[in-house]
N, CA, C and O atoms as a Maestro MAE file, in Angstrom:
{
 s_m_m2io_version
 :::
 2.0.0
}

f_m_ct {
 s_m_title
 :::
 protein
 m_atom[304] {
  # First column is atom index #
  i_m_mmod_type
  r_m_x_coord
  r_m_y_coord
  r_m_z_coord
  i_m_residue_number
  s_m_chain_name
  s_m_pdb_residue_name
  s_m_pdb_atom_name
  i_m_atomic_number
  :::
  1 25 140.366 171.896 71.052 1 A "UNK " " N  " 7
  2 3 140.924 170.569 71.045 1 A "UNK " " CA " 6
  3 2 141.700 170.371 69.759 1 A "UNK " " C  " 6
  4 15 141.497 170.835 68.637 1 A "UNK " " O  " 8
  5 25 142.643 169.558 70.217 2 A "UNK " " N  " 7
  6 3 143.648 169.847 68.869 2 A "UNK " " CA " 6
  7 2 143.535 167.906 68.481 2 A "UNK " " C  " 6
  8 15 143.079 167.089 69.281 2 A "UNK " " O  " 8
  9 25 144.151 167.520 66.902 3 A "UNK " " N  " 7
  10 3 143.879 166.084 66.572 3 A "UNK " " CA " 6
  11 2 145.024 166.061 66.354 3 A "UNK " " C  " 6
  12 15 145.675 167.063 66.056 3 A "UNK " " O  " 8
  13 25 145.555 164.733 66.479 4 A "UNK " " N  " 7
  14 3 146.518 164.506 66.501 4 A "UNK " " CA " 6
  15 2 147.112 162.991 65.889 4 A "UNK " " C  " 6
  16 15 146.375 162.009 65.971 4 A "UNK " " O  " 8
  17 25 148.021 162.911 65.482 5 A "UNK " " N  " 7
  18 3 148.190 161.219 64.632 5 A "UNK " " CA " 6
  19 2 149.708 160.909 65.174 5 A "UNK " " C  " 6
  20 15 150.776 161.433 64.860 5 A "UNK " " O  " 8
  21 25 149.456 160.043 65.944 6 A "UNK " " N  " 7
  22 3 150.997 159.441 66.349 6 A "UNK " " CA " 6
  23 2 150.978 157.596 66.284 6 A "UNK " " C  " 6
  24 15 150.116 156.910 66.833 6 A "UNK " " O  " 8
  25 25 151.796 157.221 65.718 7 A "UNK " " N  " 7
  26 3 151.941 156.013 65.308 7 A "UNK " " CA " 6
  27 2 150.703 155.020 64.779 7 A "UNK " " C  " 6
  28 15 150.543 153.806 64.906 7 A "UNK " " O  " 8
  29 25 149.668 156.347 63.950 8 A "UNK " " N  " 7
  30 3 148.694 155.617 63.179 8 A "UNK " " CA " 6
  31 2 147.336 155.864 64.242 8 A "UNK " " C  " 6
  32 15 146.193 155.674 63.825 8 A "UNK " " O  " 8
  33 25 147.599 156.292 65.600 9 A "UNK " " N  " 7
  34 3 146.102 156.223 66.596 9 A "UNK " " CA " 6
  35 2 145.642 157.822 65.994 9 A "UNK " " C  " 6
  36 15 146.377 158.543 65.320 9 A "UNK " " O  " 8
  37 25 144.749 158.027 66.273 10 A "UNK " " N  " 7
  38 3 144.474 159.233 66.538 10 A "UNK " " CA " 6
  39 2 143.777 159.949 68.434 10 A "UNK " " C  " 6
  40 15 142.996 159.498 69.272 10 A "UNK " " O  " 8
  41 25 144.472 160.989 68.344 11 A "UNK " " N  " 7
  42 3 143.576 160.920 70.063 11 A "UNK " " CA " 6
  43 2 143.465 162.554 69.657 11 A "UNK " " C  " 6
  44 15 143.817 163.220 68.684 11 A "UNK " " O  " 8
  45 25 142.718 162.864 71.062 12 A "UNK " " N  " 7
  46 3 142.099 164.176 70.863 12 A "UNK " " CA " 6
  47 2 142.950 164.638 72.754 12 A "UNK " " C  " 6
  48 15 142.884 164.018 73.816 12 A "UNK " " O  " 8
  49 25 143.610 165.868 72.416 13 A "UNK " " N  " 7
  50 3 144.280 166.118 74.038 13 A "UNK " " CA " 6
  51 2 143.450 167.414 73.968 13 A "UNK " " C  " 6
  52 15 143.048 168.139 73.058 13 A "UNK " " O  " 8
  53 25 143.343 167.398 75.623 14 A "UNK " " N  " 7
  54 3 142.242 168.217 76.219 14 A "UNK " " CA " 6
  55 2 143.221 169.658 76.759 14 A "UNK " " C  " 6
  56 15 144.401 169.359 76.938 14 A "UNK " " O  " 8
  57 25 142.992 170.647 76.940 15 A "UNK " " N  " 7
  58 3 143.656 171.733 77.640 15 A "UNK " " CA " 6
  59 2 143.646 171.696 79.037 15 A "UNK " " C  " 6
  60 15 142.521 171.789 79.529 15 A "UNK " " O  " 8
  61 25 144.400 171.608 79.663 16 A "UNK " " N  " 7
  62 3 144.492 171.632 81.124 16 A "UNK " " CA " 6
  63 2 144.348 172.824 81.780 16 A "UNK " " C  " 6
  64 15 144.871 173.027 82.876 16 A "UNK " " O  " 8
  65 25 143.822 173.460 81.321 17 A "UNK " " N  " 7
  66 3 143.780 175.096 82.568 17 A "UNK " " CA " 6
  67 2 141.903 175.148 82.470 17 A "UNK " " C  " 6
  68 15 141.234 176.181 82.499 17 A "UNK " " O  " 8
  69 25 141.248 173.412 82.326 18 A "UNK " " N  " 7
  70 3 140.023 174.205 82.318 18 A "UNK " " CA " 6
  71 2 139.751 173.401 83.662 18 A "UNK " " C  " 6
  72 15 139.650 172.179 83.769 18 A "UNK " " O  " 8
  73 25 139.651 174.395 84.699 19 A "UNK " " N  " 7
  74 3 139.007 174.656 86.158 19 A "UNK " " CA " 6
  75 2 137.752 174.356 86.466 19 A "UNK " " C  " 6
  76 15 137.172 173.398 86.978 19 A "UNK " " O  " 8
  77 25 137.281 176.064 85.759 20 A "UNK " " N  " 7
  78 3 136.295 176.382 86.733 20 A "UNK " " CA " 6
  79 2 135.422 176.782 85.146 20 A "UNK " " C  " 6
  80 15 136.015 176.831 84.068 20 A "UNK " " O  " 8
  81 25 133.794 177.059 85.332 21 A "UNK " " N  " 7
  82 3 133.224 176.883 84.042 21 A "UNK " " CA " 6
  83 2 133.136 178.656 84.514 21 A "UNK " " C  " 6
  84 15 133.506 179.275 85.512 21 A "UNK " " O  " 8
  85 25 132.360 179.096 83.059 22 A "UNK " " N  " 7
  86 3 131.870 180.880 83.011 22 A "UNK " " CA " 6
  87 2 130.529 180.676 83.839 22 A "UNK " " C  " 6
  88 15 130.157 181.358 84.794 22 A "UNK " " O  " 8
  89 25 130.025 179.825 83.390 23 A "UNK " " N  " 7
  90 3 128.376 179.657 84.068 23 A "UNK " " CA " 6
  91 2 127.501 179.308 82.855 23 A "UNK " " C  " 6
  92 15 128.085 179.270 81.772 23 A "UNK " " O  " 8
  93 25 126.346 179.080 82.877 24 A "UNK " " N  " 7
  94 3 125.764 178.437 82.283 24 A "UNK " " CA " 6
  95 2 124.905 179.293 81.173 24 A "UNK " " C  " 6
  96 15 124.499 178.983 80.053 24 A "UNK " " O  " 8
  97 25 124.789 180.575 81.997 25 A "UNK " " N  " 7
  98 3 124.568 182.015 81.186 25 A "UNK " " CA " 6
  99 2 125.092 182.670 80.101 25 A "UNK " " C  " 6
  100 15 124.382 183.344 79.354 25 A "UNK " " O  " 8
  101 25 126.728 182.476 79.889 26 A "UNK " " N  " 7
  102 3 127.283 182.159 79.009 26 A "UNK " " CA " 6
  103 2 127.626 181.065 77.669 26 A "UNK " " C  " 6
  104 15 128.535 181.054 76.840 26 A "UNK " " O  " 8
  105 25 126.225 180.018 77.941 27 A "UNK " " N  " 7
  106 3 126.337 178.910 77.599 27 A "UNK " " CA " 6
  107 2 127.877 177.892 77.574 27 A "UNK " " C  " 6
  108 15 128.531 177.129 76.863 27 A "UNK " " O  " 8
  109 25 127.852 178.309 78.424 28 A "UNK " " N  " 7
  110 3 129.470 176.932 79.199 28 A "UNK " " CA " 6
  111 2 128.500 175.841 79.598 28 A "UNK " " C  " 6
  112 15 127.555 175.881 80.386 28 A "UNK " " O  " 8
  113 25 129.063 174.675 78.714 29 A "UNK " " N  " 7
  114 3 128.643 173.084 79.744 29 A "UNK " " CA " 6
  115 2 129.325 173.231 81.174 29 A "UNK " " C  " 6
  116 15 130.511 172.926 81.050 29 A "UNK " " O  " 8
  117 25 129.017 173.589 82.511 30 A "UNK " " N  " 7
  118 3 129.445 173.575 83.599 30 A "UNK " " CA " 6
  119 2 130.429 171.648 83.851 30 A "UNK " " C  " 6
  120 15 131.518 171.590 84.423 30 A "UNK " " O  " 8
  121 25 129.779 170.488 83.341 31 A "UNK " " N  " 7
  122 3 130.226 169.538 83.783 31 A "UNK " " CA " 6
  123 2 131.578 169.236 82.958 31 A "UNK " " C  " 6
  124 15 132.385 168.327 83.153 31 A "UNK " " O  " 8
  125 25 131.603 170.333 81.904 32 A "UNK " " N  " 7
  126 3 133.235 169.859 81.353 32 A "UNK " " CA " 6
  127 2 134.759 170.397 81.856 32 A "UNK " " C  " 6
  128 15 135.839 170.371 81.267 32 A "UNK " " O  " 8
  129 25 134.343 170.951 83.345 33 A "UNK " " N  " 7
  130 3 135.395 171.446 84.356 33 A "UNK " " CA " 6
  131 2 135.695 170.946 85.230 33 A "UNK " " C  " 6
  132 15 134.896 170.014 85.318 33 A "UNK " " O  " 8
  133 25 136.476 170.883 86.182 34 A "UNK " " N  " 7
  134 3 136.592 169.660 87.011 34 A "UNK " " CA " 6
  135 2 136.251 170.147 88.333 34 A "UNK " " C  " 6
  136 15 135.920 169.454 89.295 34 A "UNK " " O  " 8
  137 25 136.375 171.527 88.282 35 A "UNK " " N  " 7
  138 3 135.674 171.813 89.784 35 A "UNK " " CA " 6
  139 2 133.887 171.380 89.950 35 A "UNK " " C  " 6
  140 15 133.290 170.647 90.738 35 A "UNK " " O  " 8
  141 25 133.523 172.081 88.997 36 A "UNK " " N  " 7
  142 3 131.681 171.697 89.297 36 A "UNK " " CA " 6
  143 2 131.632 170.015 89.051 36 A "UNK " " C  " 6
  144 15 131.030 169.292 89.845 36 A "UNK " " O  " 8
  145 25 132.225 169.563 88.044 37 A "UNK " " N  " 7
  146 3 132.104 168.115 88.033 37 A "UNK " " CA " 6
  147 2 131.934 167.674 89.636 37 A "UNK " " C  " 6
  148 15 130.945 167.260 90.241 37 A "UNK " " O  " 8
  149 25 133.149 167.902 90.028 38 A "UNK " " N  " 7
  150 3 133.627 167.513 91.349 38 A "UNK " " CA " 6
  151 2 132.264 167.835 92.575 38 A "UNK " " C  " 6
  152 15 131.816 166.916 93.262 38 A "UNK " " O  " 8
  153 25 131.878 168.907 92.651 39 A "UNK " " N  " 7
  154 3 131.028 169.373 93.760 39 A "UNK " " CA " 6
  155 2 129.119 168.397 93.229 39 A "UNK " " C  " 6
  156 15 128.121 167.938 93.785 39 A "UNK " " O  " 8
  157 25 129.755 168.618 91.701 40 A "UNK " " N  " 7
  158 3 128.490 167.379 91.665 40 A "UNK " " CA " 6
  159 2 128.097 165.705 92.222 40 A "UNK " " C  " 6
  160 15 127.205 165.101 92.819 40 A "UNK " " O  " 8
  161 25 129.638 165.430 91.468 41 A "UNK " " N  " 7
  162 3 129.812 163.936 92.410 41 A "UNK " " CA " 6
  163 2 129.553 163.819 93.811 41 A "UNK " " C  " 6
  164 15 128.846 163.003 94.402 41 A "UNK " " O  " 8
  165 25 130.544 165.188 94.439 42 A "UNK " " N  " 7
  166 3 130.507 165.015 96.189 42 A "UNK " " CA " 6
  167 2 128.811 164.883 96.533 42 A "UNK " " C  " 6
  168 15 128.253 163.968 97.139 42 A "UNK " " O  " 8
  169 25 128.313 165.887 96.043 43 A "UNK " " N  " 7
  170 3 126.878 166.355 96.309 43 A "UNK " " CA " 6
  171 2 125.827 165.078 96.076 43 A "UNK " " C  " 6
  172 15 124.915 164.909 96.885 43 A "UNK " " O  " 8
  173 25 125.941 164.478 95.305 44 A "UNK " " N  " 7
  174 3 125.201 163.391 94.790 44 A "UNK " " CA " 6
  175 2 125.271 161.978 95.755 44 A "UNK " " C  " 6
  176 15 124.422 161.149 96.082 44 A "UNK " " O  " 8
  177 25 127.115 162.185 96.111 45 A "UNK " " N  " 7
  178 3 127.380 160.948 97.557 45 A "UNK " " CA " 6
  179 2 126.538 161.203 98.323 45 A "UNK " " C  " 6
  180 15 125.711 160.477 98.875 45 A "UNK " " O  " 8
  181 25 126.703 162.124 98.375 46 A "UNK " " N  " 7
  182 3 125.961 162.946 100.291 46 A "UNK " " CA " 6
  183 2 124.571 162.450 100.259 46 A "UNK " " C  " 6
  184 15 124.074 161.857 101.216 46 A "UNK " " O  " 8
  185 25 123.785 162.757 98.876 47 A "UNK " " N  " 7
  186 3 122.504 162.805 98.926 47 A "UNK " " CA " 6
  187 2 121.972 160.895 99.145 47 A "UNK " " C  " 6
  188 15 120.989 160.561 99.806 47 A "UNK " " O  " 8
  189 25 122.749 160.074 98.535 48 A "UNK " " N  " 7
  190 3 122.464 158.551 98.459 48 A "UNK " " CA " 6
  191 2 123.335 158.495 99.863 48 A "UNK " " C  " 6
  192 15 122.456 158.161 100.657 48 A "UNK " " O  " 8
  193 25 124.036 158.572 100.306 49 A "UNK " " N  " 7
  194 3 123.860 158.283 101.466 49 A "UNK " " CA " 6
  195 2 123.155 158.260 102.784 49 A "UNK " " C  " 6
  196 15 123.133 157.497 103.749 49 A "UNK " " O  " 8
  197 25 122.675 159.215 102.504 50 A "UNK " " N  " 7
  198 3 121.687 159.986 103.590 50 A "UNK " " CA " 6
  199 2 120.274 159.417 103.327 50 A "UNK " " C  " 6
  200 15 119.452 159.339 104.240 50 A "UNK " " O  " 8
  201 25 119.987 158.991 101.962 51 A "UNK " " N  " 7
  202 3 118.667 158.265 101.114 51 A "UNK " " CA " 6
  203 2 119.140 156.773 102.070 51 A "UNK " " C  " 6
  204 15 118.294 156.276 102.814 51 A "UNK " " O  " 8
  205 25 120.457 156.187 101.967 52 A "UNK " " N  " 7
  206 3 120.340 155.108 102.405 52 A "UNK " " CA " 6
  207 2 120.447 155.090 103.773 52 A "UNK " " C  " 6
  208 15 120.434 153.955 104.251 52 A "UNK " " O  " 8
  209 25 120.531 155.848 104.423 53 A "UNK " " N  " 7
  210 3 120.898 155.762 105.860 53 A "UNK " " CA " 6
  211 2 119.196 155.614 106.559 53 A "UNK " " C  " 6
  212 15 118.718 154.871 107.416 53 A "UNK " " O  " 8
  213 25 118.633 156.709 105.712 54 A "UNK " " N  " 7
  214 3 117.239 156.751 106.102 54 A "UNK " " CA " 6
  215 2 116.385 155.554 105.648 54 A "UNK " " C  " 6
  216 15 115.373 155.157 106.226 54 A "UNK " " O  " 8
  217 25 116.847 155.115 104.705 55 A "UNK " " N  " 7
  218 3 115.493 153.831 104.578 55 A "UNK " " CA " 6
  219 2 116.122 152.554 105.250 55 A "UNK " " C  " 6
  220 15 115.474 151.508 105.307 55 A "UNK " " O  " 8
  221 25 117.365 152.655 105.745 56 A "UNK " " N  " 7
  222 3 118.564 151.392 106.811 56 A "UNK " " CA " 6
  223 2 118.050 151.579 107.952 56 A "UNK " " C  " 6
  224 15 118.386 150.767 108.813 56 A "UNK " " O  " 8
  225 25 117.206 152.542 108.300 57 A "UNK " " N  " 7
  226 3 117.124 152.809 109.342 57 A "UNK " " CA " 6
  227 2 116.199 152.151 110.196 57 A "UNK " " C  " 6
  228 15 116.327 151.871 111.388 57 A "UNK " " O  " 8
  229 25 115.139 151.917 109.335 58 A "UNK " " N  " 7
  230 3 113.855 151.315 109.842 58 A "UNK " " CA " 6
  231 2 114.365 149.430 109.551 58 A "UNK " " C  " 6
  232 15 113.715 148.465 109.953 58 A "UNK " " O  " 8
  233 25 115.268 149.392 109.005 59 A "UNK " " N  " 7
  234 3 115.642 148.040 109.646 59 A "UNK " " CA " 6
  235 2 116.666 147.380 110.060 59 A "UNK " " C  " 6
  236 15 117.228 146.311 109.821 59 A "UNK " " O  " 8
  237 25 116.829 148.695 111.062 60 A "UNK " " N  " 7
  238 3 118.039 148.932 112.706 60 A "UNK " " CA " 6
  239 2 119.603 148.413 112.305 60 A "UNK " " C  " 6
  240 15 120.207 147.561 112.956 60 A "UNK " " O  " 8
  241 25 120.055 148.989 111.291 61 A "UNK " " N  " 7
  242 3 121.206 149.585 110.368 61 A "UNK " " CA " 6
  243 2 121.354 150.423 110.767 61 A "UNK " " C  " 6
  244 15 120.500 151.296 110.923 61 A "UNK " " O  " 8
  245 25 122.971 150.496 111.214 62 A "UNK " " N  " 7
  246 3 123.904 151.641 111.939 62 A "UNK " " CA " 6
  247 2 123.922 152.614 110.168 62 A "UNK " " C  " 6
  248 15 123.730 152.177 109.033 62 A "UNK " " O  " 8
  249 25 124.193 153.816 110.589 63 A "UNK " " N  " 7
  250 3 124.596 154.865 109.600 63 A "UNK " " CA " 6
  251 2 125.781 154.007 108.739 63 A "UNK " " C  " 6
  252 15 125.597 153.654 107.574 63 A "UNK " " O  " 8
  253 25 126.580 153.827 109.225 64 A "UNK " " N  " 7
  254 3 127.886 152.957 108.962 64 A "UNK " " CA " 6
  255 2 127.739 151.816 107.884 64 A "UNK " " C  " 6
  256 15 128.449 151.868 106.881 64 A "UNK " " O  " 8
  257 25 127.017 150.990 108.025 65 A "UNK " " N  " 7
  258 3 126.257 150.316 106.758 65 A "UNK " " CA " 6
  259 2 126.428 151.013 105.367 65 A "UNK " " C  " 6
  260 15 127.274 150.849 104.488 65 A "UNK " " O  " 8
  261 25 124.923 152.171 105.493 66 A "UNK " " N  " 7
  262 3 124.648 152.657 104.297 66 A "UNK " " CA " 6
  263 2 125.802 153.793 103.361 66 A "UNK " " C  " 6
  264 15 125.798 153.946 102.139 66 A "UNK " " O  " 8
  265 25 126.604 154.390 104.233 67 A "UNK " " N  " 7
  266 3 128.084 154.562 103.465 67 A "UNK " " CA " 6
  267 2 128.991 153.667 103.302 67 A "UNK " " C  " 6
  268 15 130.018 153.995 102.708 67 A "UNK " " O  " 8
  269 25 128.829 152.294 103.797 68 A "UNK " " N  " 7
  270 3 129.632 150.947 103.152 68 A "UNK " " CA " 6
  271 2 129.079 150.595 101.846 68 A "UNK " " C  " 6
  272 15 129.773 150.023 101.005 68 A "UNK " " O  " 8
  273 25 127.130 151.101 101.516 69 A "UNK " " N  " 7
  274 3 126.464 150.665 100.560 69 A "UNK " " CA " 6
  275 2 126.794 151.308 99.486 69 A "UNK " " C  " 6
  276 15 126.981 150.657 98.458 69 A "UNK " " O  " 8
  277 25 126.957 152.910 99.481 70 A "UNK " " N  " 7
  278 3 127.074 154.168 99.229 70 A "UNK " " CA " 6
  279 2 128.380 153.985 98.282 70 A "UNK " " C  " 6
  280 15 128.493 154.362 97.116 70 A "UNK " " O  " 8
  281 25 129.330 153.313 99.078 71 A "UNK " " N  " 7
  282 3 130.849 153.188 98.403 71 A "UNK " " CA " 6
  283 2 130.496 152.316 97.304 71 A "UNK " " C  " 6
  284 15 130.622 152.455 96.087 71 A "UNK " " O  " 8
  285 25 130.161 151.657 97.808 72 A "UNK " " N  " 7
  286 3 130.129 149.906 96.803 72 A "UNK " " CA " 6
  287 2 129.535 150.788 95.669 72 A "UNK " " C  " 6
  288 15 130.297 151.198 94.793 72 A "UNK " " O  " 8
  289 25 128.360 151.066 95.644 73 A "UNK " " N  " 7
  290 3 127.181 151.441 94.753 73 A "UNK " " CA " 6
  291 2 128.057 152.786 93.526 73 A "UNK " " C  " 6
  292 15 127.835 152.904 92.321 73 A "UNK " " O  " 8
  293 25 128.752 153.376 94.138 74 A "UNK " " N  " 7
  294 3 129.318 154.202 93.401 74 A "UNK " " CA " 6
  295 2 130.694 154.055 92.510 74 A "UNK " " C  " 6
  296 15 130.999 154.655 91.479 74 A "UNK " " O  " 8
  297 25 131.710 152.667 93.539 75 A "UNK " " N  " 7
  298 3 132.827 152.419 92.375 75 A "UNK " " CA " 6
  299 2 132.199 150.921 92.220 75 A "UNK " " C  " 6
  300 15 132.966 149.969 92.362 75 A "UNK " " O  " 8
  301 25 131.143 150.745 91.999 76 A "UNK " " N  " 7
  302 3 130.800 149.257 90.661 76 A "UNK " " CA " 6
  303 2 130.430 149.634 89.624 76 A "UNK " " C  " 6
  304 15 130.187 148.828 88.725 76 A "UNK " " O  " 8
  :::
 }
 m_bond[303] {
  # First column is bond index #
  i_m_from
  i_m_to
  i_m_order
  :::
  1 1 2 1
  2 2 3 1
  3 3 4 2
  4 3 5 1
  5 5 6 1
  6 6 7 1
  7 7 8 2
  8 7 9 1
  9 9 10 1
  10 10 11 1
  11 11 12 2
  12 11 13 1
  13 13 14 1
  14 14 15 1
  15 15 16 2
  16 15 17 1
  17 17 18 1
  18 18 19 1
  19 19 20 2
  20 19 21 1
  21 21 22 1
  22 22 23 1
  23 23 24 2
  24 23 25 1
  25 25 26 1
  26 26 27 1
  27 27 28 2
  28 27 29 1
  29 29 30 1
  30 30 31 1
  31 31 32 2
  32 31 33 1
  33 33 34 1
  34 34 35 1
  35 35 36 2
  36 35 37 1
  37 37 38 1
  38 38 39 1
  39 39 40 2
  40 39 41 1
  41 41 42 1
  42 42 43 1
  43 43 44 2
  44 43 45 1
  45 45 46 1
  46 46 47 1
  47 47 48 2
  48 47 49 1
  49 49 50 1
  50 50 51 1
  51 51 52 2
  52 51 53 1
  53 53 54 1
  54 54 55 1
  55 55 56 2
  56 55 57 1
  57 57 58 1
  58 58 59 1
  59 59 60 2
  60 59 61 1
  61 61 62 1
  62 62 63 1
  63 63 64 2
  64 63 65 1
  65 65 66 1
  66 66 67 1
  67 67 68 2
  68 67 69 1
  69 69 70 1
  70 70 71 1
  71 71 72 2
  72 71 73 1
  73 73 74 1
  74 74 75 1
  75 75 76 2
  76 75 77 1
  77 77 78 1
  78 78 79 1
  79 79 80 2
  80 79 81 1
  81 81 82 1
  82 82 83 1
  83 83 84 2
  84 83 85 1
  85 85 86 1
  86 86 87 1
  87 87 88 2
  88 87 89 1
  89 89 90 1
  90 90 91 1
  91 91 92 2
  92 91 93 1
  93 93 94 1
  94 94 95 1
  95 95 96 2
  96 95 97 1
  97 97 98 1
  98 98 99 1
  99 99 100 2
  100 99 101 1
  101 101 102 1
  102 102 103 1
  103 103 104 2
  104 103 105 1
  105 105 106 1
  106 106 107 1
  107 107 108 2
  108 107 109 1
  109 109 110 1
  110 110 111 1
  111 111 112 2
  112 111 113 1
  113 113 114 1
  114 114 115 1
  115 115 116 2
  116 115 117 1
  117 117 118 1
  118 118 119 1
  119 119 120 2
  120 119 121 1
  121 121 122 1
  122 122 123 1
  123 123 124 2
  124 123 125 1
  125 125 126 1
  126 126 127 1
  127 127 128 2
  128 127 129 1
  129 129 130 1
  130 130 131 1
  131 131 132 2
  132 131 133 1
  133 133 134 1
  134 134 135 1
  135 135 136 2
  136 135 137 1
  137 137 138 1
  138 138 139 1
  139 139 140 2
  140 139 141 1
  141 141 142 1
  142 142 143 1
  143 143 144 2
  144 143 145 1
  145 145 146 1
  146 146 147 1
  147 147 148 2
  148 147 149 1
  149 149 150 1
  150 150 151 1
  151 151 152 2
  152 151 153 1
  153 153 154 1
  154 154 155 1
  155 155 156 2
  156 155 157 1
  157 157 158 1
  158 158 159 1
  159 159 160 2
  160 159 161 1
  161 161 162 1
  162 162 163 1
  163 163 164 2
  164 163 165 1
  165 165 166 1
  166 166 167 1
  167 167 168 2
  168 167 169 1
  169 169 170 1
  170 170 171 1
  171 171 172 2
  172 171 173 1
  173 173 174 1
  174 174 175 1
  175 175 176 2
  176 175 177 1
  177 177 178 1
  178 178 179 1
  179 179 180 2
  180 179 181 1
  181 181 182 1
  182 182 183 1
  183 183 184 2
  184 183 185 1
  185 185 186 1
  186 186 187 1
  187 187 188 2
  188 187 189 1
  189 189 190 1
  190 190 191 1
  191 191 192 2
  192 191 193 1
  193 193 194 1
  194 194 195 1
  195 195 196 2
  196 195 197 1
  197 197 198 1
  198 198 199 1
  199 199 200 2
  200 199 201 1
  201 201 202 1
  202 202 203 1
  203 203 204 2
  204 203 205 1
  205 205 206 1
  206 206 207 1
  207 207 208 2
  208 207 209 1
  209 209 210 1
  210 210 211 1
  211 211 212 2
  212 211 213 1
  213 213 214 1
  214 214 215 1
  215 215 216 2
  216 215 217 1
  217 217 218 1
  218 218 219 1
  219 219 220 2
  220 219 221 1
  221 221 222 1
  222 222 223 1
  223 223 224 2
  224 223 225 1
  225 225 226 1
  226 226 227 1
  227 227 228 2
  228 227 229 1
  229 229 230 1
  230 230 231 1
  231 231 232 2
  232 231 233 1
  233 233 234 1
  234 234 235 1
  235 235 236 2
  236 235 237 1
  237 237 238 1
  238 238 239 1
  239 239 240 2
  240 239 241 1
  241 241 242 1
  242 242 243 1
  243 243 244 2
  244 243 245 1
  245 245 246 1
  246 246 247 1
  247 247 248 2
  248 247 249 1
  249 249 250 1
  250 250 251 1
  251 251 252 2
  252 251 253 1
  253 253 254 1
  254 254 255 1
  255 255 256 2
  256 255 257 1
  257 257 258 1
  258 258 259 1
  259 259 260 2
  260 259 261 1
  261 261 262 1
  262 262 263 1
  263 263 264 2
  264 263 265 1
  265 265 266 1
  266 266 267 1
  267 267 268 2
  268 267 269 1
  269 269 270 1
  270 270 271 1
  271 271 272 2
  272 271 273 1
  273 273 274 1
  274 274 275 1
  275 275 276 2
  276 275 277 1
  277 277 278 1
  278 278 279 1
  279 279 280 2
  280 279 281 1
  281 281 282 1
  282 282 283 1
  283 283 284 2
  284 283 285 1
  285 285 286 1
  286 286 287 1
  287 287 288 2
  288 287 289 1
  289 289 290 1
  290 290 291 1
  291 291 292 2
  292 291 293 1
  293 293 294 1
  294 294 295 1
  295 295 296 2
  296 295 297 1
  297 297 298 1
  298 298 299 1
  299 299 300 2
  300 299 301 1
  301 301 302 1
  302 302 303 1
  303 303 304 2
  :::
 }
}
């Protein structure tokens, strides 16, 4: 990461060719890539949805609901 001073701010710019991580064996933070980031987020929807679908269920809530809940819950 490189520092940088333009009109008095300072910011820090990131390298764009970082993808995919080495693994964790290598001691790479896996979540500072955007692919595993990514399969984490997806993975994590899936799982609260399916958490909410199942406890909507027992009080006769369409599937459809709990990924309306799912959305909300994730961009608030």
């Amino acid at each position: 990461m490189e520092m940088q001073m333009q009109v008095g701010i300072p910011f820090i710019s990131q390298p764009s060719n970082r993808i995919n991580s080495r693994g964790i064996w290598l001691r790479d933070d896996p979540l500072s890539y955007s692919i595993p980031l990514l399969l984490l987020q997806l993975s994590l929807a899936s799982i609260l949805t399916r958490l909410l679908s199942f406890l909507l269920k027992r009080c006769a809530q369409p599937s459809f609901v709990s990924q309306i809940l799912d959305l909300l819950s994730l961009f608030a």
